[in-house]
BASE-151339 format. One line per field, with one value per residue (C-alpha): residue in one letter; x, y, z. Coordinates in nm, 4 decimals, decimal comma. Example, Ala and Ser with C-alpha at 12.3 -4.5 7.8 and 13.67 -1.06 7.14 Angstrom:
<drendos>
aa <- (a|s)
x <- (1,2300|1,3670)
y <- (-0,4500|-0,1060)
z <- (0,7800|0,7140)
</drendos>
This chain:
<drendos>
aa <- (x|x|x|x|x|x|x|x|x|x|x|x|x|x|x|x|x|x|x|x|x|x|x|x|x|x|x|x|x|x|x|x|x|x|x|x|x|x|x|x|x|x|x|x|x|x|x|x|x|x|x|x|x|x|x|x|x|x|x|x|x|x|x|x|x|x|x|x|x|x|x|x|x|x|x|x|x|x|x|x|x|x|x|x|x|x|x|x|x|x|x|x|x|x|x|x|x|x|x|x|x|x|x|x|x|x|x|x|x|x|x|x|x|x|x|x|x|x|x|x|x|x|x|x|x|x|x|x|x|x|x|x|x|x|x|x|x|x)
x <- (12,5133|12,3906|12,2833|12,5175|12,1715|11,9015|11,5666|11,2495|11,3828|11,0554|10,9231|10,5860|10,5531|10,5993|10,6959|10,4145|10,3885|10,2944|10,5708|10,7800|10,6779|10,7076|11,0362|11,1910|11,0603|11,1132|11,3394|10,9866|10,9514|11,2416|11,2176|10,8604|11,0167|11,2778|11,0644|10,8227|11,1484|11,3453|10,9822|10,8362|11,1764|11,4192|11,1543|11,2801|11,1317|11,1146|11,0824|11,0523|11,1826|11,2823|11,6262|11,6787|12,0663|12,0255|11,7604|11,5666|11,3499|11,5833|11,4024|11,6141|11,5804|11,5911|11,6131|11,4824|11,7167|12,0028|12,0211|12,0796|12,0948|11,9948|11,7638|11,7921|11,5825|11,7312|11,6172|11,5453|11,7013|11,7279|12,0686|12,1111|12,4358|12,5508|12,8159|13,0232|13,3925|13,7076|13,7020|13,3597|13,5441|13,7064|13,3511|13,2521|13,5641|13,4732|13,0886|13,0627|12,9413|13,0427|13,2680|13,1382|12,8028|12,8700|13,0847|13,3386|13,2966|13,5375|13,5368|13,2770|13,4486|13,5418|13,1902|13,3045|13,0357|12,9162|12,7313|12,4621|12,2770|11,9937|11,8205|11,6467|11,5749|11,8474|12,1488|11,9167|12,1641|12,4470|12,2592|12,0664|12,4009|12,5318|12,2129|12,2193|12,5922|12,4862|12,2159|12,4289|12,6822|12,7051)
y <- (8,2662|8,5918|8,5925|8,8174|8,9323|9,1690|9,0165|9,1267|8,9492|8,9339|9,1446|9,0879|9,1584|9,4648|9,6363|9,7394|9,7904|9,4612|9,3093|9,5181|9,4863|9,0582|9,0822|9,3818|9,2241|9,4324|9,6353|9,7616|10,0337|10,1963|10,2268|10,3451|10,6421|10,6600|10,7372|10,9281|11,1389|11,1997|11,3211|11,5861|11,6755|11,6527|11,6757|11,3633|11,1470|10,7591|10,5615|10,1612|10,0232|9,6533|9,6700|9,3523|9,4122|9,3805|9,1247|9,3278|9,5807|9,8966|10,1889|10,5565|10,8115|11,1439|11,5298|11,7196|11,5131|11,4450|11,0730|11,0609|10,7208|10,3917|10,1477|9,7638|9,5103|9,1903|8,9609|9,1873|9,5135|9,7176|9,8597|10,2173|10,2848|10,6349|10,6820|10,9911|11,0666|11,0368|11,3877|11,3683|11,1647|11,4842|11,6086|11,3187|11,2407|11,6014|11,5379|11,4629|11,0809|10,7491|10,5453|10,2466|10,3133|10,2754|10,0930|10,2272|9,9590|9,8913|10,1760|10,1146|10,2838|10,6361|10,6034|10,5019|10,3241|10,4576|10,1370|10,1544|9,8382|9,9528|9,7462|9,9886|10,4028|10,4334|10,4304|10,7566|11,0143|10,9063|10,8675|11,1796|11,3880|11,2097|11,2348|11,6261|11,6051|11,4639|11,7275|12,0044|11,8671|12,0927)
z <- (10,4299|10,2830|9,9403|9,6803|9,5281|9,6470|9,6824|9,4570|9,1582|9,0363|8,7728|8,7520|9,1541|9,2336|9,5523|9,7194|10,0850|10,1608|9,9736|10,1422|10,4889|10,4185|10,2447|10,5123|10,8266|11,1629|10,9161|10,7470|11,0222|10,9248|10,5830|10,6134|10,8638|10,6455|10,3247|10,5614|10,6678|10,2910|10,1387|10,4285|10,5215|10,1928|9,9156|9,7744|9,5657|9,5698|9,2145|9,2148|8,8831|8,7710|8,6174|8,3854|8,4540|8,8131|8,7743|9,0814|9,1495|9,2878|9,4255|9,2730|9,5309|9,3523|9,4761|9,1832|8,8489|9,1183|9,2019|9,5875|9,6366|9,5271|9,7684|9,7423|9,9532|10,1070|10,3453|10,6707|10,6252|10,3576|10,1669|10,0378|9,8189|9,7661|9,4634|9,4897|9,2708|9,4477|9,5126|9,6680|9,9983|10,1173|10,2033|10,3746|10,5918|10,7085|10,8343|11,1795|11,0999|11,2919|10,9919|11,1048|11,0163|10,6550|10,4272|10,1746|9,8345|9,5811|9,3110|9,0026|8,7186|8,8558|9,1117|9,4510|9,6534|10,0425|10,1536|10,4345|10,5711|10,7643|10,9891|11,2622|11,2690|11,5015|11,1881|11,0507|11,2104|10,9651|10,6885|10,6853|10,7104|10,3796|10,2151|10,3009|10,1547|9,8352|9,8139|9,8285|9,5484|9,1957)
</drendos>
């Protein structure tokens, strides 16, 4: 049974690539591409930070002040959530994306969650075309 909580729930250990790679698993590939990827190609930025509210370390991925997406670390894969408004979901019904690559949540306040679990480089396509969506939001 899958845990309701992302790992890293440590404070004093911090994520460093080792962690990483022992917590992610064959998962760590990706997210190293994946990093690679959003900072050479996006000029994003990637900040690890223990939240006491969360009780984890969550990693804010930033273009410029804009909050793209926020990265959590579980046991083998990795989950990035998106939060857009209600009349953000036009936009992204419109990309050319496969819907089952990511998961709609249940709204948090007037945010609605875009879930992505990603396990291998191969869910990239997807997740690159949101991340260039939420870019290119005012």
């Amino acid at each position: 049974m899958e845990s309701n909580r992302p790992l890293l729930n440590e404070p004093d250990i911090e994520p460093t690539n080792e962690v990483l790679k022992n917590t992610l698993k064959e998962s760590y590939i990706a997210f190293e591409k994946l990093s690679e990827i959003l900072t050479n190609e996006y000029s994003i930025t990637m900040e690890w930070k223990y939240y006491k509210d969360n009780k984890a370390w969550l990693c804010k991925v930033a273009y410029k002040k804009k909050t793209i997406f926020w990265l959590s670390v579980w046991d083998g894969y990795f989950k990035i959530s998106f939060f857009f408004l209600e009349r953000h979901l036009e936009g992204i019904t419109k990309l050319e994306t496969n819907e089952n690559s990511f998961e709609l949540a249940k709204e948090w306040g007037k945010m609605i969650p875009l879930i992505f679990n990603i396990y291998t480089e191969k869910q990239f396509s997807n997740l690159l075309k949101i991340v260039e969506y939420k870019k290119s939001l005012k």
